[in-house]
C-alpha positions in Angstrom: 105.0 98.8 124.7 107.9 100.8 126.0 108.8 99.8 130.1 108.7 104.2 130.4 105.0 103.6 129.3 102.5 103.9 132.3 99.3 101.9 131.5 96.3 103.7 131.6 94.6 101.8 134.3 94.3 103.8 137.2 91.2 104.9 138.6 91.8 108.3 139.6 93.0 110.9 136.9 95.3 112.5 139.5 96.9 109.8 140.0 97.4 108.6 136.9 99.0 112.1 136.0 101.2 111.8 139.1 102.6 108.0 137.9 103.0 109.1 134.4 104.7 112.5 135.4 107.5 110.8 137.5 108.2 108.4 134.7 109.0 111.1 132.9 108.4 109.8 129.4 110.4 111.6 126.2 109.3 114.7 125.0 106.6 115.8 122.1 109.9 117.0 120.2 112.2 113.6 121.0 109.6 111.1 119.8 108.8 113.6 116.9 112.2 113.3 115.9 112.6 109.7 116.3 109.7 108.8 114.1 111.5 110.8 111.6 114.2 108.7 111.7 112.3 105.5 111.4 109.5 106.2 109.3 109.6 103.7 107.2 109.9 106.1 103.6 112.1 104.7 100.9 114.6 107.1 99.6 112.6 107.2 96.2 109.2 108.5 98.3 106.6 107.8 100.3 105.2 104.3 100.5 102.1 104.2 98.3 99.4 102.6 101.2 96.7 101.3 98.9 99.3 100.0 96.1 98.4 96.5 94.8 95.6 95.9 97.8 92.2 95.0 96.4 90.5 94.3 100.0 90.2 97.5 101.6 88.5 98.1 105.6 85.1 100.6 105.4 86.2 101.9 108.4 90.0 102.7 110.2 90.0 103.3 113.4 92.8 104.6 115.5 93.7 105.1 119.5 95.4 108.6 120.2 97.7 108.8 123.0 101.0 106.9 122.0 99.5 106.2 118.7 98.6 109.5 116.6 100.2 111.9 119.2 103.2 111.1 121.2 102.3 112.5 124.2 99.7 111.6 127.0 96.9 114.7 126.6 95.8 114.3 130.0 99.0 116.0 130.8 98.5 119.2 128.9 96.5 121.7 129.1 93.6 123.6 126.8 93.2 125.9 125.2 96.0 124.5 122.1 97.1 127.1 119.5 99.1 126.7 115.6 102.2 128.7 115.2 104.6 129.1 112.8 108.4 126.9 113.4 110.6 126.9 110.7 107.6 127.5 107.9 106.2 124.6 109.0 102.4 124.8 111.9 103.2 123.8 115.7 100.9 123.0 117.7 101.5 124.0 121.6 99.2 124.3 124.8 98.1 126.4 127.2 101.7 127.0 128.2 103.4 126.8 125.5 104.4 122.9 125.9 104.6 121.8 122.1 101.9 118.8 121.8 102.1 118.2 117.8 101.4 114.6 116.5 104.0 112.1 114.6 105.2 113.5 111.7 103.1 111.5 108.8 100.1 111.5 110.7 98.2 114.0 108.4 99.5 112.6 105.4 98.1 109.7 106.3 95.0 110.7 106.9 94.6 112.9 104.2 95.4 110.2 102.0 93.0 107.3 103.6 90.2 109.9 103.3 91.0 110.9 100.0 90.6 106.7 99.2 86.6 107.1 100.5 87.8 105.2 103.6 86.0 106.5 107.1 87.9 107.1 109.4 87.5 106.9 113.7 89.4 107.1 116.9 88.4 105.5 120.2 90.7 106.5 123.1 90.1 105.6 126.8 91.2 108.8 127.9 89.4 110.6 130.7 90.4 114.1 129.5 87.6 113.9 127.1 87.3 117.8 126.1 91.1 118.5 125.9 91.3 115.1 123.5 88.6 117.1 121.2 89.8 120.4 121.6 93.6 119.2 120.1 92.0 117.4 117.3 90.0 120.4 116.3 93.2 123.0 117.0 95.3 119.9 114.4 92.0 120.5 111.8 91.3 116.5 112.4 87.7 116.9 112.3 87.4 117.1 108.5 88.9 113.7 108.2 87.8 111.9 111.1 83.8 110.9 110.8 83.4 109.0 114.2 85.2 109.7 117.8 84.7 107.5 120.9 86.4 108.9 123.4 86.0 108.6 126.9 87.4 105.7 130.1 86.5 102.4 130.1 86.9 98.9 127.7 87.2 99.5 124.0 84.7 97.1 123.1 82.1 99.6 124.2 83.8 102.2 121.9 83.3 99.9 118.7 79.8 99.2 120.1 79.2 102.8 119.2 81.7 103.0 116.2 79.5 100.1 114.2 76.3 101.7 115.7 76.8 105.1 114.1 78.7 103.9 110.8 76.8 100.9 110.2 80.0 99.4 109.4 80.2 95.7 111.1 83.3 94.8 112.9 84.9 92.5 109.8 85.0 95.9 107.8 87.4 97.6 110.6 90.5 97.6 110.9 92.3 99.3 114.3 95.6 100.7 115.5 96.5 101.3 118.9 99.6 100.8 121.2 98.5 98.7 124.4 98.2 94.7 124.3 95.3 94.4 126.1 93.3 96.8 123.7 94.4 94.6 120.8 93.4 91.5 122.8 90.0 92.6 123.3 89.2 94.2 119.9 90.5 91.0 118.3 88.3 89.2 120.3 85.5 90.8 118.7 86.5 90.1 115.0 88.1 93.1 114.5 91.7 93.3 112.5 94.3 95.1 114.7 97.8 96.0 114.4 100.2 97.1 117.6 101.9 100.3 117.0 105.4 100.5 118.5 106.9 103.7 120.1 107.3 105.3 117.0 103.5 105.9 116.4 101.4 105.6 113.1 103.5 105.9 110.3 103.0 105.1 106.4 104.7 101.8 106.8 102.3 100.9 110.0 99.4 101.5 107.8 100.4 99.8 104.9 101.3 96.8 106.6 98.0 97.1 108.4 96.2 96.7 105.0 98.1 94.6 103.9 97.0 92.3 107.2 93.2 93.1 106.7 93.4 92.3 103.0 95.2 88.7 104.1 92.9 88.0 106.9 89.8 89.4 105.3 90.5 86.8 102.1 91.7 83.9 103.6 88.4 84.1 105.9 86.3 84.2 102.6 88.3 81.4 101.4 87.2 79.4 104.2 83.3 80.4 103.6 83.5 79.4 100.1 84.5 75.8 100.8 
């Protein structure tokens, strides 16, 4: 995780805004651009993300802040609008602060739901509504099945995730940006992969499959003996 990162353990939202405002993290645009630069694409396409993998999770699951949006959304306001930049939708908020995700984000998950994998998120954040509001303003909601969001320990999100899919935990796989979320999803037998400051991209996923489909066979290789 970047050092310009605030961890998002405080216990007041004010004050968590206040910390994270003076570190004064890049802007939407900055780390949009960046991700652009480093998103993993050969010059002959896009990386295929199913190519060649056999073992495939029931159920992806991703975090939000930091990992499908670069922004924290605590820190902007609703209501979020589409407008037109250069041909191509921007999303901005209530005053006109752009909030638009990493670049190959809906790509992605146009193409994981496409596969007849379900798809999830499960953020801590305590700005609940505005969290919502942004994914439905993006047109998420027709590819993501399942949303946790709301403070406190992830493990009680995937409670809720394998309660409502009636997916167990060795069919997920996760991606999210903070340690200690990796730490404790691992610890309960799900597959996770640490996104760097660049955010999802079609190499993070790939190599995220790739990691399920390892892990997931070498633990039936194990049964079988």
């Amino acid at each position: 995780m970047s050092l310009s990162r605030q961890p998002s353990t405080l216990s007041s939202g004010s004050h968590r805004k206040a910390s994270i405002g003076s570190l004064n993290r890049k802007s939407s645009t900055e780390s949009t651009e960046s991700a652009r630069r480093h998103s993993g694409g050969s010059h002959n396409g896009p990386i295929a993300l199913m190519e060649n993998i056999s073992v495939l999770p029931k159920l992806i699951v991703f975090d939000l802040d930091y990992t499908l949006w670069p922004l924290w959304i605590e820190m902007y306001n609703a209501p979020f609008h589409l407008e037109s930049h250069r041909n191509e939708p921007q999303a901005r908020d209530k005053g006109g602060r752009i909030v638009n995700p990493y670049p190959e984000v809906k790509e992605i998950l146009v193409e994981l739901k496409q596969s007849g994998i379900e798809l999830g998120v499960a953020s801590r954040t305590p700005e609940i509504k505005g969290a919502r509001k942004l994914m439905e303003t993006l047109d998420w909601d027709k590819y993501i099945s399942f949303k946790e969001i709301y403070p406190g320990c992830k493990t009680t999100h995937f409670e809720n995730l394998s309660k409502h899919s009636r997916i167990p935990y060795s069919e997920m796989l996760f991606f999210d940006d903070e340690d200690r979320n990796i730490k404790d999803i691992t610890g309960i037998g799900v597959v996770c992969v640490l996104v760097d400051d660049r955010g999802v991209t079609r190499k993070t996923v790939r190599d995220g499959l790739l990691k399920f489909q390892r892990e997931r066979s070498d633990a039936k290789e194990v049964e079988s003996k």
